[in-house]
VOSEFI-345602 format. One line per 5 residues: for each residue x, y, z of N, C-alpha, C. Coordinates in steps of 0.2 Angstrom, whole numbers. Layout:
! residues N
X,Y,Z,X,Y,Z,X,Y,Z | ...
//
This chain:
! residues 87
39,8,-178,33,4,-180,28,5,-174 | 21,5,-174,16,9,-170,11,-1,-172 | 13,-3,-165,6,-9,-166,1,-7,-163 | -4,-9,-166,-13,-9,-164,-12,-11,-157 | -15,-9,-155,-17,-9,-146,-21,-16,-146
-25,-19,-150,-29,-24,-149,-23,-30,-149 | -17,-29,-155,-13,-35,-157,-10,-33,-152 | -9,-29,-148,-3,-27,-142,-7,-32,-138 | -12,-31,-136,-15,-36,-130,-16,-42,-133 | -18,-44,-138,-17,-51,-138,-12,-56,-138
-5,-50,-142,3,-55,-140,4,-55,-132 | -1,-50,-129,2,-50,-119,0,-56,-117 | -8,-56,-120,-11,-63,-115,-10,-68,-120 | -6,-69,-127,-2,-75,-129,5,-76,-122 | 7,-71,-120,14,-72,-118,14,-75,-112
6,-74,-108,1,-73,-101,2,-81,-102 | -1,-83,-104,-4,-90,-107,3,-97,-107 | 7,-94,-110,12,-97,-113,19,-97,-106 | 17,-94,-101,20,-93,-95,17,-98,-89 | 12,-100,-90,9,-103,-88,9,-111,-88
10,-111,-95,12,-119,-100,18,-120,-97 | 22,-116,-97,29,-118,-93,28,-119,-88 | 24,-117,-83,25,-117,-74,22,-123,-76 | 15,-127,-80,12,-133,-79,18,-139,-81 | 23,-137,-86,27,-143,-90,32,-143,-83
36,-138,-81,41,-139,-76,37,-141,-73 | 32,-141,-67,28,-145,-62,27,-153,-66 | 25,-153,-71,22,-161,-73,31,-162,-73 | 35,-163,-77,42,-165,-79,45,-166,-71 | 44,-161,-67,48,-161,-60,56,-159,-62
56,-155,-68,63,-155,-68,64,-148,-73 | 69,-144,-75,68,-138,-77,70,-138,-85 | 75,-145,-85,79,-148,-89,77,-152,-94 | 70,-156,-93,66,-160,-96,60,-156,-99 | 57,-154,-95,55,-147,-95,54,-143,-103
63,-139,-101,65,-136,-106,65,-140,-113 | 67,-147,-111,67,-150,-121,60,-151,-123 | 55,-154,-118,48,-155,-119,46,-148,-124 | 47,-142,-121,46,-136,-122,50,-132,-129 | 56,-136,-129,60,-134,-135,62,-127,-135
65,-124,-127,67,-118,-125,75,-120,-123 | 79,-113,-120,85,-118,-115,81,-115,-106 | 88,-120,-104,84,-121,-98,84,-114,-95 | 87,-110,-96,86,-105,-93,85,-99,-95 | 81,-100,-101,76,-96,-106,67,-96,-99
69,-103,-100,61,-106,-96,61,-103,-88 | 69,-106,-86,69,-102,-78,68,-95,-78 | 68,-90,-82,69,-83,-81,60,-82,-81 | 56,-87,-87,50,-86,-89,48,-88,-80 | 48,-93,-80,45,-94,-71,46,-89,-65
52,-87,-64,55,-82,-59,50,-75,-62 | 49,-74,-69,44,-68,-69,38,-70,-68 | 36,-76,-68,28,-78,-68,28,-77,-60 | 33,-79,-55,32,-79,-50,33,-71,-45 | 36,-69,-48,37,-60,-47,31,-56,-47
29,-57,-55,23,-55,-56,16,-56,-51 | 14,-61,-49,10,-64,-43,11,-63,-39 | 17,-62,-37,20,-61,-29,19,-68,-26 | 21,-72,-28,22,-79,-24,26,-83,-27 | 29,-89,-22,32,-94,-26,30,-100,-28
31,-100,-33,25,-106,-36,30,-115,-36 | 37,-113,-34,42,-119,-37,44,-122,-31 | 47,-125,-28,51,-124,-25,59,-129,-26 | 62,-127,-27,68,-129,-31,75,-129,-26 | 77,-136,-29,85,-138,-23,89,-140,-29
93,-141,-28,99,-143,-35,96,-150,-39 | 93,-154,-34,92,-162,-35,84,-162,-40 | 81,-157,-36,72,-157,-39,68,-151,-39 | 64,-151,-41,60,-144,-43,51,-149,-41 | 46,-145,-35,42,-147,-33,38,-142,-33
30,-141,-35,27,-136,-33,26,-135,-25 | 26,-127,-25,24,-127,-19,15,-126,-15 | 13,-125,-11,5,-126,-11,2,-122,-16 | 6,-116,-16,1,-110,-21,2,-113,-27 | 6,-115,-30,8,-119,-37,5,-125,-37
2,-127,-33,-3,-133,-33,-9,-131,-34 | -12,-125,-30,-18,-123,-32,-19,-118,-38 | -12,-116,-40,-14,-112,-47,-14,-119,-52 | -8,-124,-54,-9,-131,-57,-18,-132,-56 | -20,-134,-52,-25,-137,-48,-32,-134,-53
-32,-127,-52,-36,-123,-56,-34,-122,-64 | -28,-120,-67,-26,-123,-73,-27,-129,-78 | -28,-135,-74,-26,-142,-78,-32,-141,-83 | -39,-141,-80,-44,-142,-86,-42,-137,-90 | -38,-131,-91,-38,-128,-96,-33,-130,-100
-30,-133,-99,-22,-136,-101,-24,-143,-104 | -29,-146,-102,-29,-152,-107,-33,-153,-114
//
């Protein structure tokens, strides 16, 4: 099956978009678990989705210990720049 290039870029920058809603929910929740139910994913459907948003940017946006999950600066300014689009 051959998709239109137009629906091809639209499901990229739905998927673009929706990577981003997850960096904002773990950052607001503080947690990858809380997160994930808000989201109605598993938790490590979402952690996968982060580790490629962060890949993809070449930075790290989380900063993550067993106990909490914290932005880091750059995840504060991407958050920072985000939020008006997100409410």
């Amino acid at each position: 099956m051959i998709i239109d290039p137009q629906i091809q870029g639209a499901l990229m920058l739905r998927e673009k978009i929706q990577d981003l809603i997850a960096l904002a929910a773990v950052a607001g929740e503080r947690s990858f678990t809380r997160a994930a139910a808000r989201l109605n994913v598993s938790q490590s459907a979402l952690s996968h989705t982060i580790k490629g948003l962060e890949k993809r940017l070449g930075l790290r946006l989380l900063t993550r210990t067993t106990r909490s999950v914290a932005p880091t600066l750059e995840g504060e300014d991407l958050l920072a720049t985000l939020n008006p689009c997100l409410e």
